[in-house]
MIPALUM-739546 format. One record per residue: residue number from 1; residue in three letters; x, y, z of N, C-alpha, C in turn. Coordinates in pm, 1 decimal. Each point is the difference from the previous one (the first is absolute). Layout:
REM MIPALUM-739546
PADO   tifi   mitor      neast     nnorth        nup     caeast    canorth       caup      ceast     cnorth        cup
PADO    NUM     ALA          X          Y          Z          X          Y          Z          X          Y          Z
...
***
This chain:
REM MIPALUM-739546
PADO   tifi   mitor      neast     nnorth        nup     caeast    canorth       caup      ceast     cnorth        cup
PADO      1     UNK     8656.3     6781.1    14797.4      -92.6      110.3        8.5       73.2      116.6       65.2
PADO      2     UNK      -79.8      130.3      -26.7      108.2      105.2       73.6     -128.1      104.5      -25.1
PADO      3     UNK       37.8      122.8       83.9     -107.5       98.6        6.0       45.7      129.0     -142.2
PADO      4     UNK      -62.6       23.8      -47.8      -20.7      101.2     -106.2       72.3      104.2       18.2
PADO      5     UNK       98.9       60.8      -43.8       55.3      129.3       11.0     -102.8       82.0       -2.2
PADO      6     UNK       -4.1      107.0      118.6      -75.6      125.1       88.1      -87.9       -3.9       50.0
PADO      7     UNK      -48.2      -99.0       89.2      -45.3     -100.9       97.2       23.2       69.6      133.4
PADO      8     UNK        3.8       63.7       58.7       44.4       59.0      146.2     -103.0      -56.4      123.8
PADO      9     UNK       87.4      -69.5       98.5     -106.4        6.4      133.2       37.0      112.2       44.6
PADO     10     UNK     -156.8       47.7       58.1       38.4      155.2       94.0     -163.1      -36.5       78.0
PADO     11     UNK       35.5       73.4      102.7      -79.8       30.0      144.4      -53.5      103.0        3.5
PADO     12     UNK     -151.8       22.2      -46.9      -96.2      108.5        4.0      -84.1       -8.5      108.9
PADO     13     UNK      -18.0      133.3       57.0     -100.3      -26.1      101.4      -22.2     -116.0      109.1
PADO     14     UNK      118.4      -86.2       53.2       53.7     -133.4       44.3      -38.7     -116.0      -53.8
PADO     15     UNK      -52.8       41.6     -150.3       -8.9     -139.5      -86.4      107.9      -11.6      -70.3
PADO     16     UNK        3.8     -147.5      -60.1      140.8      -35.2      -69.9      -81.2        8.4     -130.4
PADO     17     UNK       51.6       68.8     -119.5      -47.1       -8.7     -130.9      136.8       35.3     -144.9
PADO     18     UNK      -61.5     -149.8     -124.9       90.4       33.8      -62.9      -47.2      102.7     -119.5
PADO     19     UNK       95.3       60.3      -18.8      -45.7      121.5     -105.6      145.5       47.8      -66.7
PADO     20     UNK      -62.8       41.1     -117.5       22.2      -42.7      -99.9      120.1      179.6      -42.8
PADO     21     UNK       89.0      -36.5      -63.1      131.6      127.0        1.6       26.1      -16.5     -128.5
PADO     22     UNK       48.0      101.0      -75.8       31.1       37.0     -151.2      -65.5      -12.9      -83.2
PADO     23     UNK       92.4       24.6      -98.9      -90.0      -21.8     -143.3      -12.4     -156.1      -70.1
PADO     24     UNK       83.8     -107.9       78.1      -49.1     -120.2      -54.9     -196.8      -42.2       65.9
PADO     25     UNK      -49.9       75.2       86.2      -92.6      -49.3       48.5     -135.5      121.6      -17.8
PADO     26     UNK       45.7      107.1     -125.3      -89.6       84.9       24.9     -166.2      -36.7      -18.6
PADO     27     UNK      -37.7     -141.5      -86.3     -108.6      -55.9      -33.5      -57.7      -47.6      142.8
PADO     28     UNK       55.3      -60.3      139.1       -9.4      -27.0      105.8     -107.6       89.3       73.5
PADO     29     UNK     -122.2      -76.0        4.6     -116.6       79.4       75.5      -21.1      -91.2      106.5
PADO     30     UNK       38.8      -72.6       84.8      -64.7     -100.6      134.5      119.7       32.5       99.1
PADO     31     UNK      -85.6       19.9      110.8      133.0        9.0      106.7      -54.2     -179.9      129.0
PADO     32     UNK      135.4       -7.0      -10.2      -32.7     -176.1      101.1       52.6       50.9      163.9
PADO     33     UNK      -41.9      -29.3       49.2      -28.2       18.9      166.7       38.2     -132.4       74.6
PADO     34     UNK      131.5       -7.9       52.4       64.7     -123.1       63.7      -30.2        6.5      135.4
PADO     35     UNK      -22.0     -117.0       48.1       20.6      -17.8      189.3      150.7       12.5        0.1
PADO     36     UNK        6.9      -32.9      113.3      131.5       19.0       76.1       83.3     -159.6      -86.8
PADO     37     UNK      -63.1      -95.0       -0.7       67.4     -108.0      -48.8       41.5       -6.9     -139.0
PADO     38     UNK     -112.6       54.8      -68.1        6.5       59.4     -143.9       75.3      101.6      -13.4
PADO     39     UNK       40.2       93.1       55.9       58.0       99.2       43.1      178.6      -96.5      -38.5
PADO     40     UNK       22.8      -67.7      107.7      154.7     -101.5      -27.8       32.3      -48.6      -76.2
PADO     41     UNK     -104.7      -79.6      -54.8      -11.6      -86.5     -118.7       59.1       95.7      -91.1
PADO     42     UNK      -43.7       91.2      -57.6       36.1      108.1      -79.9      135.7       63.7       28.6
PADO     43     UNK       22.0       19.4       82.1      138.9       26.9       86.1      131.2      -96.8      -42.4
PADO     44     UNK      -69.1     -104.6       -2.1      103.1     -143.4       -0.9       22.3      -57.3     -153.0
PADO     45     UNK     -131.7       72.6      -88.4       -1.0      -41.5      -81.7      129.1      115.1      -74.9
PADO     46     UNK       -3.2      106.6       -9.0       42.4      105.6      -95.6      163.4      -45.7       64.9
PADO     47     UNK       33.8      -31.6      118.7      137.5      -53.5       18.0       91.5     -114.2      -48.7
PADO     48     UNK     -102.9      -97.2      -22.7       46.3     -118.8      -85.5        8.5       63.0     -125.7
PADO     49     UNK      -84.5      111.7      -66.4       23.1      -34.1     -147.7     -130.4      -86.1      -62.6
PADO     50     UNK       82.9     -105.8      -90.0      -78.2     -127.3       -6.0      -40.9      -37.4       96.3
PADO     51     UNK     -101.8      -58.1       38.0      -78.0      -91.3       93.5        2.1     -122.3      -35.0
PADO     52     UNK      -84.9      -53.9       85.3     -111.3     -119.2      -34.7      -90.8        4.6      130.3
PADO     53     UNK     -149.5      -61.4      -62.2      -77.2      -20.0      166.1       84.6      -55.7      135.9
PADO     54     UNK      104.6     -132.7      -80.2        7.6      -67.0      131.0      106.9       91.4      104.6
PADO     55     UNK      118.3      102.4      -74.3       60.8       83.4       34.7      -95.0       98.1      127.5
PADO     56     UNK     -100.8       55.5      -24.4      -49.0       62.5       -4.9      -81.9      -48.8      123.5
PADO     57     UNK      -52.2     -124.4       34.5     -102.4      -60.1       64.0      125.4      -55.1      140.2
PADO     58     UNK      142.2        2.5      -46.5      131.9      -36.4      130.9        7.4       95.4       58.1
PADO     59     UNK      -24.0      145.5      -90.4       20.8      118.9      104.6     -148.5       42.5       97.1
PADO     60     UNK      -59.8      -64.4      -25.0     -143.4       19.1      100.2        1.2      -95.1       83.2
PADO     61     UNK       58.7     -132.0      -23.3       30.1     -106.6       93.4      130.3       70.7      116.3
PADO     62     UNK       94.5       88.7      -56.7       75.8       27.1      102.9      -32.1      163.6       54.3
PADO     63     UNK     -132.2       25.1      -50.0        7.6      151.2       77.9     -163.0      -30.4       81.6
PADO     64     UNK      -68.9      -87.4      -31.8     -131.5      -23.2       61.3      -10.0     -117.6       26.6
PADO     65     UNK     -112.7      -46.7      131.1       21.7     -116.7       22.2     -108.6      -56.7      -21.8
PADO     66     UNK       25.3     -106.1     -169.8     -118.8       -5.2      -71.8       89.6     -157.6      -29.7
PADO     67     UNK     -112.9      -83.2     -111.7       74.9     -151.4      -28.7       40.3       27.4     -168.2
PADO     68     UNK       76.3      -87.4      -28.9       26.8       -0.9     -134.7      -87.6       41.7     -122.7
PADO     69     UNK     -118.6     -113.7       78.2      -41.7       13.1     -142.7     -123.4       67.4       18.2
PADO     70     UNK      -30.9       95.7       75.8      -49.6      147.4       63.9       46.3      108.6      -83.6
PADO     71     UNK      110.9      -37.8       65.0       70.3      152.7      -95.3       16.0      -40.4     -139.8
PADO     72     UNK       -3.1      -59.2      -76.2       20.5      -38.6     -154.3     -156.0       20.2      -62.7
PADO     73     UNK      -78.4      -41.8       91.5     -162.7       22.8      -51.2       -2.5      154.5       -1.3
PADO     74     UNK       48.3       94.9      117.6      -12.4      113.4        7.7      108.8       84.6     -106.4
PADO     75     UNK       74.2      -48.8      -27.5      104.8       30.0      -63.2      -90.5       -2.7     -151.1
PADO     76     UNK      -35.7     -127.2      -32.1      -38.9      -27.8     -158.7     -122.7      110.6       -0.4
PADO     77     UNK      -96.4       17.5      107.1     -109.3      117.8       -3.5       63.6       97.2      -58.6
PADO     78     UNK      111.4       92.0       87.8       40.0      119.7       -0.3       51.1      -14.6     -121.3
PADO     79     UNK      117.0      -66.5      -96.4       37.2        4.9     -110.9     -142.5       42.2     -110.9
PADO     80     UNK      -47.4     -112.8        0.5     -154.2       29.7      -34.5      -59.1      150.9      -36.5
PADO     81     UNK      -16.7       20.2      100.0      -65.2      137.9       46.1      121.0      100.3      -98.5
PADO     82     UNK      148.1        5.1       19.9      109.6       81.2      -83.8        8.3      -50.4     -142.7
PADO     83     UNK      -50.2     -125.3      -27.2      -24.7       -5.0     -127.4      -85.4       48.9     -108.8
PADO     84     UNK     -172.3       26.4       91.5      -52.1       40.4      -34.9      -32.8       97.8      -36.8
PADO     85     UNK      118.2      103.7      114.5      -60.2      143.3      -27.8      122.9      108.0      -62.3
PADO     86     UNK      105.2     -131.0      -40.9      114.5        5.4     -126.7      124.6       60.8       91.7
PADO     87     UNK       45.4      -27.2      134.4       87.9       62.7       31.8      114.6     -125.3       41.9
PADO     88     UNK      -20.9     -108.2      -70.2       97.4      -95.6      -12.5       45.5      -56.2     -170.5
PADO     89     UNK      104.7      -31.3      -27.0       21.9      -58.4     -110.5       54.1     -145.6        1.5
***
């Protein structure tokens, strides 16, 4: 999995939100609103590239102090949530 070319996290008003850049995304009408954890996740994700949840659910195990399979439930949500609103492939 990997995030969609023109995908941008940016910090409005001290919220974290992803929104949407160029002309691959001009059809793009929803803006998504991250916490701070969602906020990383996204962070961690666009650095790998490819992902996977469980990738994804090690870097919340080593930046928060949460259990495995915590962060993989939260992890599979948040994918979820970027699947739905098309800013993952």
């Amino acid at each position: 999995m990997r995030q969609k070319k023109g995908f941008t996290l940016r910090t409005v008003c001290g919220e974290h939100v992803i929104v949407a850049e160029g002309l691959e995304v001009i059809n793009f009408n929803k803006l998504l609103s991250l916490n701070e954890s969602a906020a990383y996740l996204w962070e961690q994700a666009a650095a790998l590239g490819d992902f996977t949840a469980e990738q994804l659910a090690d870097k919340l195990c080593e930046e928060y102090e949460v259990t495995r399979e915590q962060a993989l439930a939260d992890v599979d949500k948040m994918i979820a949530q970027w699947q739905e609103i098309g800013v993952v492939e």
